[in-house]
C-alpha positions as CSV (number, residue, x, y, z in Angstrom):
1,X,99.0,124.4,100.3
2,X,99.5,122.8,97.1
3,X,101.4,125.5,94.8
4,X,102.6,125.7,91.4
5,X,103.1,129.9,90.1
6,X,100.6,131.3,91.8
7,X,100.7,134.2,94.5
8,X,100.2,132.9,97.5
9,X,100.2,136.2,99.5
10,X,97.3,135.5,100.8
11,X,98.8,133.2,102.9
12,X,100.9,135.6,104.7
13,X,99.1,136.1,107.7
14,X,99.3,132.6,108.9
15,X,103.9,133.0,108.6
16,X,104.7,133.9,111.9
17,X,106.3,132.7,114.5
18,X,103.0,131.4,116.0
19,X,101.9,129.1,113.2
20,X,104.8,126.9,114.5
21,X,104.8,124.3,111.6
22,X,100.6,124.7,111.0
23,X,101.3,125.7,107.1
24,X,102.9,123.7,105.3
25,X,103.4,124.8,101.7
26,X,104.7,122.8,98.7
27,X,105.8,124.3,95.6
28,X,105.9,122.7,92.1
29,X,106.4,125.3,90.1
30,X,109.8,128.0,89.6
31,X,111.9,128.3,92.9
32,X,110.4,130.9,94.8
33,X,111.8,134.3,95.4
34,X,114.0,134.5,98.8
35,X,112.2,138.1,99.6
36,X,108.6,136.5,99.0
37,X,108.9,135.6,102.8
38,X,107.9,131.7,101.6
39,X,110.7,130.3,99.6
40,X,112.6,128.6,103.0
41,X,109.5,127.6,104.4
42,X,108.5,126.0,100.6
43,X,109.1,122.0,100.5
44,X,109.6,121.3,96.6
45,X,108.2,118.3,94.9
46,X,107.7,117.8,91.5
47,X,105.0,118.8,88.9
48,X,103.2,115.8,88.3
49,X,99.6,114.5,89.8
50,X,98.1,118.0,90.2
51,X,97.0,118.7,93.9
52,X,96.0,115.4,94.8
53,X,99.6,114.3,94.5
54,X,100.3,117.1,96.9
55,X,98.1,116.3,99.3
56,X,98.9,112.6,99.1
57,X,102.6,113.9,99.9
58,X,101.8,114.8,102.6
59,X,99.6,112.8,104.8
60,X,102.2,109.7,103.6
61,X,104.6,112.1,105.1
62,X,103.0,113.5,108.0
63,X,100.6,110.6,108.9
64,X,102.1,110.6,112.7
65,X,102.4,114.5,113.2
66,X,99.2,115.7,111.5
67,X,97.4,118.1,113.5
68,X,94.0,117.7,114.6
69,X,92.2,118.9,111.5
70,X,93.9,119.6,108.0
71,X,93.1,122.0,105.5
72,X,94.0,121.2,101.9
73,X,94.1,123.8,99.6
74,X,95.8,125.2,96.4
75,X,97.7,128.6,95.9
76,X,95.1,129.4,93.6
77,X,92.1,129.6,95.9
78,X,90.8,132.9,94.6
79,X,90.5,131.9,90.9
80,X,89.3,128.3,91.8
81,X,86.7,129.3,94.0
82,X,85.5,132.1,92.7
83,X,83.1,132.5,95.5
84,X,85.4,134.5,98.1
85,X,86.9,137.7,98.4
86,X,88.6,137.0,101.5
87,X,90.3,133.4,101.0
88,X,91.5,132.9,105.0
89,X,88.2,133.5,106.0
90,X,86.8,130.9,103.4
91,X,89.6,128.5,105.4
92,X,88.4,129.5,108.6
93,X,84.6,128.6,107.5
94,X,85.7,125.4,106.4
95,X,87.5,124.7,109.5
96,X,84.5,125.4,111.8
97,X,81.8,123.4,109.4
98,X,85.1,120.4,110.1
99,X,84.6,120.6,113.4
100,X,81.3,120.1,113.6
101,X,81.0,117.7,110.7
102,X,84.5,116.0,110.8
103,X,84.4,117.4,107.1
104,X,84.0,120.8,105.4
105,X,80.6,120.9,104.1
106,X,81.9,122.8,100.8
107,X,81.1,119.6,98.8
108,X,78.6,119.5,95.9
109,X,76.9,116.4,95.0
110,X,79.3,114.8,91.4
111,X,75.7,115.3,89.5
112,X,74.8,119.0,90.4
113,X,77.9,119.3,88.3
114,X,77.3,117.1,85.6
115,X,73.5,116.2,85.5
116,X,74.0,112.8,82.9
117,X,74.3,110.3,85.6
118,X,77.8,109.4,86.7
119,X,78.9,105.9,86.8
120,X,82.1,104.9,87.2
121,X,81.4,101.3,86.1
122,X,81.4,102.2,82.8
123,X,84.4,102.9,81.0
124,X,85.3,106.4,79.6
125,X,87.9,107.5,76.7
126,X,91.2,108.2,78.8
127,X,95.1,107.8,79.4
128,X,96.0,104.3,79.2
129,X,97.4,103.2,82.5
130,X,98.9,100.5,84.6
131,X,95.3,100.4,86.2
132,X,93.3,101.0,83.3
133,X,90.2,103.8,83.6
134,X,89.6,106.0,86.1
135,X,86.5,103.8,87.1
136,X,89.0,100.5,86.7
137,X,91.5,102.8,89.4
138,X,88.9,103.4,91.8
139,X,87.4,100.2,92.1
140,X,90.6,98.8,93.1
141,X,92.5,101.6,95.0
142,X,89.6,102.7,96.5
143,X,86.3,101.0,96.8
144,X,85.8,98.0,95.2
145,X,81.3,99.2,95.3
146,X,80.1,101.6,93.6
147,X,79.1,104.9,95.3
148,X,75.7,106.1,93.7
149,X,76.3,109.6,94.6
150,X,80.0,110.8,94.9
151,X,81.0,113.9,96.0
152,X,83.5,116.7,95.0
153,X,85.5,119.7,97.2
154,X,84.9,122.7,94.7
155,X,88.1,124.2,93.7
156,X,90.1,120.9,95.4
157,X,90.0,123.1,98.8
158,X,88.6,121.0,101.9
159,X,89.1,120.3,105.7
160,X,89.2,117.0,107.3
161,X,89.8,115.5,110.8
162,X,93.1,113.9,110.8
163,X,91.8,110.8,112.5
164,X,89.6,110.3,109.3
165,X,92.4,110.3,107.0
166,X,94.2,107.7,109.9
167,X,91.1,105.4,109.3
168,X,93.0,104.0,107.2
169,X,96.9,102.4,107.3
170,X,99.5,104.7,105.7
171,X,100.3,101.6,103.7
172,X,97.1,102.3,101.9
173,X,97.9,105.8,100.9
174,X,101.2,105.3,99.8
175,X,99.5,102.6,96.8
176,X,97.5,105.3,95.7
């Protein structure tokens, strides 16, 4: 769980003695309050890269000891998704359409959301970086073709078979 103020209360069914290291949480925002029941289980890391920094953070350091599927996620879940009252059973759907696809099937195709065509060959105003554009970034950190039809996890929240992740070398993650 990628946090930075939100509540996650939400979460507090899974903190039990059962989950037995299956929620890892990571905070980026204000220490947490010791009576919230999450600050000592909280690993802090700082604000920078959004989620995505999170969730690299942890499969570069839990690539050996990931379990069988993993669920990322941020605090926010109710306000991101928008589509669920009842956020742990929005995991639990994503968990089961994982483990019959090896992926959640909450994806939307990149052009339901934007319907001009999306091309990352083409350069777009942005943040001057050590790897230029996001387009320049992704050809070289992550595919050097182009995909014709990305996809995107609405509200960043998706589940994913660990040995999907391990396709690939840790090395690889930790360039990204």
């Amino acid at each position: 769980v990628a946090r930075y103020a939100e509540d996650v209360s939400w979460l507090r069914p899974l903190v039990s003695e059962r989950s037995n290291g299956m929620l890892r949480l990571y905070n980026k925002g204000a220490p947490m309050h010791p009576q919230s029941g999450f600050a000592e289980m909280a690993t802090t890391l700082p604000n920078v890269g959004r989620e995505a920094h999170t969730y690299l953070h942890h499969i570069v350091h839990h690539f050996d000891d990931m379990r069988e599927y993993v669920v990322f996620v941020q605090g926010s879940i109710l306000a991101n998704e928008g589509c669920c009252t009842n956020p742990l059973q929005y995991v639990l759907d994503i968990i089961a359409s994982a483990r019959a696809l090896g992926v959640s099937a909450n994806w939307k195709r990149w052009n339901d959301m934007y319907p001009t065509e999306y091309d990352m060959r083409e350069r777009v105003p942005c943040t001057p970086s050590d790897d230029g554009c996001f387009g320049d970034w992704f050809r070289k950190r992550v595919s050097p073709v182009y995909i014709h039809d990305p996809k995107w996890f609405k509200g960043a929240v998706f589940c994913v078979r660990s040995e999907w992740i391990r396709a690939r070398p840790k090395s690889y993650y930790q360039t990204l």
